[in-house]
C-alpha positions as CSV (number, residue, x, y, z in Angstrom):
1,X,5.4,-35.2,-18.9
2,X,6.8,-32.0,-20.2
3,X,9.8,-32.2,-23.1
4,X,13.0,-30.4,-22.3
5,X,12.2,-28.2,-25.4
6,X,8.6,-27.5,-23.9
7,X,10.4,-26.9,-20.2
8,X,12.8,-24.7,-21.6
9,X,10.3,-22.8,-23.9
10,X,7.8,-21.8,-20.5
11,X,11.2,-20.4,-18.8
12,X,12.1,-18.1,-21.8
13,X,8.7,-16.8,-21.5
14,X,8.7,-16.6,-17.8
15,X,12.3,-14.7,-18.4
16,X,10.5,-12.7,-20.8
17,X,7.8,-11.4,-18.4
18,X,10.2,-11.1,-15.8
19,X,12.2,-8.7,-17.7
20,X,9.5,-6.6,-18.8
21,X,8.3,-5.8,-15.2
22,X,11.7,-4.8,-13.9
23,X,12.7,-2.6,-17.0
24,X,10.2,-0.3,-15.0
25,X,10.7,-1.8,-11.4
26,X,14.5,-3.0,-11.7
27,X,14.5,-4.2,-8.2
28,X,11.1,-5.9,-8.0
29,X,10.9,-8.8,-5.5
30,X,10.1,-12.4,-6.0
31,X,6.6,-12.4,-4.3
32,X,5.6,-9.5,-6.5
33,X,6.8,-11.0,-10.0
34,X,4.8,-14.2,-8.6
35,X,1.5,-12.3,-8.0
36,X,1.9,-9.9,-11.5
37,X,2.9,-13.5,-13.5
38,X,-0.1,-15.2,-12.0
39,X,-2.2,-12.2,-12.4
40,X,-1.7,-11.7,-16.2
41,X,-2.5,-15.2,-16.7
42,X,0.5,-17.3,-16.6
43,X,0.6,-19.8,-13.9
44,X,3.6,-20.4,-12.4
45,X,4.3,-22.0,-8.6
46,X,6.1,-19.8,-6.1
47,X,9.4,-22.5,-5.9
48,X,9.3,-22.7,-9.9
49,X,9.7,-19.1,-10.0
50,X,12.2,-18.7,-7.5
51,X,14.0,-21.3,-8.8
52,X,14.2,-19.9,-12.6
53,X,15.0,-16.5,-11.1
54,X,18.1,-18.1,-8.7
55,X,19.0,-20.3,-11.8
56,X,19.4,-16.9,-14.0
57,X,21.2,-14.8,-11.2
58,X,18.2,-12.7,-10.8
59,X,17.6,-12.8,-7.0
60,X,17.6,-9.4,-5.6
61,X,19.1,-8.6,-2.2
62,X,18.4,-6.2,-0.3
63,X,20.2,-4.0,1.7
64,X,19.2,-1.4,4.3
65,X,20.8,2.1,5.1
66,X,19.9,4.5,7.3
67,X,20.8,8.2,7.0
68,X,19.5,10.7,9.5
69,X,17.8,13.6,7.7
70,X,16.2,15.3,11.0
71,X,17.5,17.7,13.4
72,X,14.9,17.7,16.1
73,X,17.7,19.8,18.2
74,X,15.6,23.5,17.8
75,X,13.4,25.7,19.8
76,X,9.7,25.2,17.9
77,X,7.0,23.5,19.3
78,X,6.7,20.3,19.0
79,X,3.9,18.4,19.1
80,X,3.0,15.0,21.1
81,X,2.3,11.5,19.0
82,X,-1.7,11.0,18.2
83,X,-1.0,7.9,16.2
84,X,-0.2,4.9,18.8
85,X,-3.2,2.2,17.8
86,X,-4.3,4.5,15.6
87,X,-7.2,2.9,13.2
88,X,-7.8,3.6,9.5
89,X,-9.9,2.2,7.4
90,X,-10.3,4.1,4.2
91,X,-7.6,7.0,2.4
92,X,-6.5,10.3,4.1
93,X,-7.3,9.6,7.9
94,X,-3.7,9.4,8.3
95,X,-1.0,11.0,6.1
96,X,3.0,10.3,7.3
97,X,5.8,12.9,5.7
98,X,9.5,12.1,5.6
99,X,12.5,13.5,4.0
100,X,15.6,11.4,2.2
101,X,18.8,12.0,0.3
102,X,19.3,11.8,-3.2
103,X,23.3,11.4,-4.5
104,X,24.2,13.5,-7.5
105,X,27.2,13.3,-9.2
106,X,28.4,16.9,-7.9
107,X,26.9,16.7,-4.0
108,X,22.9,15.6,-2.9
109,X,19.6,16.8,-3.1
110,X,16.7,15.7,-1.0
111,X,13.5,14.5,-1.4
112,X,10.5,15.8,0.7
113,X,7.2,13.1,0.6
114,X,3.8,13.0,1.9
115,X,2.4,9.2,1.8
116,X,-1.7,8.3,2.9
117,X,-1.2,5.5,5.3
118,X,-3.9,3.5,4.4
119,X,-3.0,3.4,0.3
120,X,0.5,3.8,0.7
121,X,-0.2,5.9,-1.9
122,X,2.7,9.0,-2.6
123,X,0.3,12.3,-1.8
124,X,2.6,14.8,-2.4
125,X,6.9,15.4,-3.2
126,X,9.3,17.3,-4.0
127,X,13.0,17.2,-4.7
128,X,15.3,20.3,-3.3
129,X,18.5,21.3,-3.4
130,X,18.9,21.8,0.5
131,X,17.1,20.4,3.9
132,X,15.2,24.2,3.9
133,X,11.5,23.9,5.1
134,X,10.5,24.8,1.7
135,X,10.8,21.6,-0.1
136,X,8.4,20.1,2.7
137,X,6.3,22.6,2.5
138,X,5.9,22.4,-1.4
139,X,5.2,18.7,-0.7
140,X,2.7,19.5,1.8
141,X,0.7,22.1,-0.9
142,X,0.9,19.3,-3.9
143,X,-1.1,16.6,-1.1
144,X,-3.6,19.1,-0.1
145,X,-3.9,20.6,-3.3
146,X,-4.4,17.0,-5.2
147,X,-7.1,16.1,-2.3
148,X,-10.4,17.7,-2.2
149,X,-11.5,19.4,1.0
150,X,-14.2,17.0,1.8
151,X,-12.2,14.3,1.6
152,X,-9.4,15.7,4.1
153,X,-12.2,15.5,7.2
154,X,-10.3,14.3,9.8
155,X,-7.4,14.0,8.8
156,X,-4.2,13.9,10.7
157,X,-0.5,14.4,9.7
158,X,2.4,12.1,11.3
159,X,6.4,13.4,11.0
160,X,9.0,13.2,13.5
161,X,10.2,16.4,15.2
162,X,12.2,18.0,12.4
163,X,12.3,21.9,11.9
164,X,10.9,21.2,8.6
165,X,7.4,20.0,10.1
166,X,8.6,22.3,13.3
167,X,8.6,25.6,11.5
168,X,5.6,28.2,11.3
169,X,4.4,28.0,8.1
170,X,4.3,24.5,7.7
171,X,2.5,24.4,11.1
172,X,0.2,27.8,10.1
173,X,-0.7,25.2,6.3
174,X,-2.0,22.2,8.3
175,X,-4.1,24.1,11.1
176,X,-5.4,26.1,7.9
177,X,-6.7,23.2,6.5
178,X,-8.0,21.8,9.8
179,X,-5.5,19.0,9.5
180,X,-4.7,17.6,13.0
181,X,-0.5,17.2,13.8
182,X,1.3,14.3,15.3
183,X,4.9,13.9,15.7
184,X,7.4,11.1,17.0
185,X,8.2,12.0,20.7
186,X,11.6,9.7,21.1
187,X,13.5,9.5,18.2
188,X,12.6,5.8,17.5
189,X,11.9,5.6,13.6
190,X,9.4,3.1,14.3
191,X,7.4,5.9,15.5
192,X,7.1,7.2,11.8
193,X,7.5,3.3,10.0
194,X,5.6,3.5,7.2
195,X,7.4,6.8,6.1
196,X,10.7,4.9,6.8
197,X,9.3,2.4,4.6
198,X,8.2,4.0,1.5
199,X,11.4,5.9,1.6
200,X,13.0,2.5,1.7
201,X,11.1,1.4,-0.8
202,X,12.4,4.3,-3.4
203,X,16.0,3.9,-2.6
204,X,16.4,0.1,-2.5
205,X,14.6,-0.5,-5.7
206,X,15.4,2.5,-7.9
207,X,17.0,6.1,-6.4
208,X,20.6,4.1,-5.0
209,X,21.2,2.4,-8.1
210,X,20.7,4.8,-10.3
211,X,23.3,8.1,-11.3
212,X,21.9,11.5,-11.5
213,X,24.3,14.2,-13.3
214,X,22.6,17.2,-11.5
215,X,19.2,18.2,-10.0
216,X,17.3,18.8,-13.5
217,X,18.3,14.9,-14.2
218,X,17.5,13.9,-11.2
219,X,13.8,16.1,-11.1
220,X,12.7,14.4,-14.0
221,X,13.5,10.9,-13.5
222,X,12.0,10.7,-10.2
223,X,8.8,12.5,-11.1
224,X,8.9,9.0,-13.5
225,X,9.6,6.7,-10.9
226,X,6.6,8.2,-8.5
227,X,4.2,7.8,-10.9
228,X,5.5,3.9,-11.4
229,X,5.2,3.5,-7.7
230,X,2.5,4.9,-7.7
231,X,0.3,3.1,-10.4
232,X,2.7,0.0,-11.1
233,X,3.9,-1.8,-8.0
234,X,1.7,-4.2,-5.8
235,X,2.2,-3.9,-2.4
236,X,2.1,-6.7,0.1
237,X,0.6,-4.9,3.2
238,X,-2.2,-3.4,0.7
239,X,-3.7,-7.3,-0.7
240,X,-1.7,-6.8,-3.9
241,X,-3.3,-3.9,-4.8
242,X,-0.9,-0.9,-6.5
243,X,-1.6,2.4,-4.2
244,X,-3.7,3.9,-7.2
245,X,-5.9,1.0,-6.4
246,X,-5.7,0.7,-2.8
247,X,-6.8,4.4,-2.8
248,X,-10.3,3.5,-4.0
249,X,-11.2,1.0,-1.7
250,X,-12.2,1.4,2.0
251,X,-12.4,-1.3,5.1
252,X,-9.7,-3.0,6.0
253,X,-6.6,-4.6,3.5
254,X,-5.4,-8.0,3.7
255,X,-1.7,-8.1,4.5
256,X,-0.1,-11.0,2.6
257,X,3.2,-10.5,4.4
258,X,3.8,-13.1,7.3
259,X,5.5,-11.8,10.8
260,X,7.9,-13.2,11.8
261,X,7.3,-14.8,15.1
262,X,9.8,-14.0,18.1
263,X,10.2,-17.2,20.5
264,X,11.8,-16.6,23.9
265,X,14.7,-18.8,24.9
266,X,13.4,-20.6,28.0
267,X,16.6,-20.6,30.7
268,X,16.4,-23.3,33.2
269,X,16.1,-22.3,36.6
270,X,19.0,-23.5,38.7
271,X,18.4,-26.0,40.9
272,X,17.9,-25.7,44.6
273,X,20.7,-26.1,47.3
C-alpha cells in the first residue's frame, strides 16, 4: 500500500505533466491528457486522473457559440451537396472550408480555413481584416500550393453557400485544379460538421480566451496555434493520432469517441372503449 508521501509525490508529477501539456493546449480535455500521460509512460487510470484534475479545479468546461459568418443571400451559382455518405479513406479526397471570427481589442478579424477530412489536418488559413473573398481565396492557394498535384486526384471541396466559395475566382481556382465542388444546400451546419468542428475546436480551446491588441498580434499568434493543432493535439475521431500523423496513414481511423445513444420514449397506447 502506497504512503501518503508516495500518493502525494505521483499527483505532483501528474500536476506537473498536466501543466506542461496545457501551457501549449490551455484547454486540453481530460481524455486527451489521459492518452498523452499514458503515452509518455506514466500510467495513470482514467477516474484517478479525473479525480486529481477535479480535486485541483482543473476540469475544463466547455461552452458552445455560434456566430453566422455566411451570407448565402447572392446571385452566384451555387452548387448542389456531393458529400452525403461520402467515403474517405486516406488524405485529400475530401477537403471542408469555413470562416470564423476573431475579437480584437479595437473590432474583429476573420479567419478563413481549409481542413482535409480524413486527417483533420489544417490545409490551408488565413486571417483578414474583412469577410472579402480574398482571405478565402488566400487559404484556398496555401492548401493547393502545400499539396502536390498528384496527390489532389480526386479531390473534392465542401463549403456552405457563402459568396466567399460563391464568387468567380474562387470557383475559376478549384475547376483549375480539377478539384470537384460541394456546397450545403439547406443551411443546416451539420451539412459542413467537421468544418464547424475544427472551428470549434480553435475557439473553445485557445482563440476566445485569449486577447489580441490588433491584427499583427493576432497574425502571429495564431500562425503558433495552427502549427500546435496541427502537430500537438490528439484527436479522438482520428485513433489518437495528431493530424500530422493522421495525414500519413490511409484505411480507415478508429474513432475512440462513444455516441451517444438516443432511446425513444415508448407512449402507451390508450386503451379501447
Amino acid at each position: 500500500m502506497k504512503s501518503n508521501a508516495q500518493h502525494g509525490l505521483e499527483e505532483d508529477i501528474v500536476l506537473d505533466m498536466v501543466k506542461a501539456y496545457r501551457k501549449e493546449m490551455p484547454r486540453l480535455g481530460g481524455s486527451k491528457l489521459h492518452y498523452l500521460i499514458n503515452q509518455s509512460g506514466y500510467k495513470i487510470g482514467r477516474k484517478s486522473l479525473y479525480d486529481l484534475l477535479r480535486n485541483n479545479n482543473l476540469l475544463v468546461r466547455r461552452r458552445k457559440k455560434y456566430t453566422i459568418t455566411t451570407d448565402s443571400k447572392h446571385w452566384m451559382r451555387k452548387w448542389p451537396n456531393l458529400i452525403r455518405g461520402f467515403d474517405f479513406h486516406r488524405p485529400n479526397l475530401l477537403w471542408v472550408s469555413d470562416i470564423t471570427y476573431i475579437n480584437l481589442q479595437d473590432g474583429f478579424a476573420y479567419l478563413s480555413l481549409i481542413t482535409d477530412a480524413y486527417s483533420h489536418k489544417i490545409m490551408g488559413y488565413k486571417l483578414s481584416p474583412t469577410l472579402e473573398s480574398e482571405g478565402s481565396i488566400s487559404a484556398l492557394r496555401m492548401a493547393i500550393e502545400n499539396t502536390p498535384a498528384n496527390h489532389r486526384i480526386g479531390l473534392m471541396h465542401h463549403s456552405d453557400r457563402g459568396s466567399q466559395y460563391c464568387c468567380k475566382e474562387y470557383v475559376k481556382i478549384l475547376k483549375g485544379n480539377n478539384i470537384h465542388i460541394s456546397m450545403t444546400e439547406n443551411g443546416d451546419p451539420y451539412e459542413n460538421a467537421l468544418a464547424e468542428r475544427v472551428n470549434g475546436i480553435l475557439k473553445s480551446e485557445w482563440l476566445d480566451h485569449e486577447q489580441y491588441v490588433d491584427y499583427k498580434q493576432a497574425n502571429k499568434r495564431i500562425c503558433r496555434i495552427i502549427e500546435i493543432y496541427n502537430t500537438l493535439r490528439p484527436h479522438l475521431s482520428c485513433d489518437m493520432l495528431t493530424p500530422e500523423q493522421a495525414y500519413t496513414e490511409v484505411g480507415k481511423l478508429k474513432k475512440r469517441w462513444k455516441s451517444r445513444k438516443i432511446t425513444q420514449k415508448k407512449i402507451p397506447l390508450p386503451k379501447p372503449v
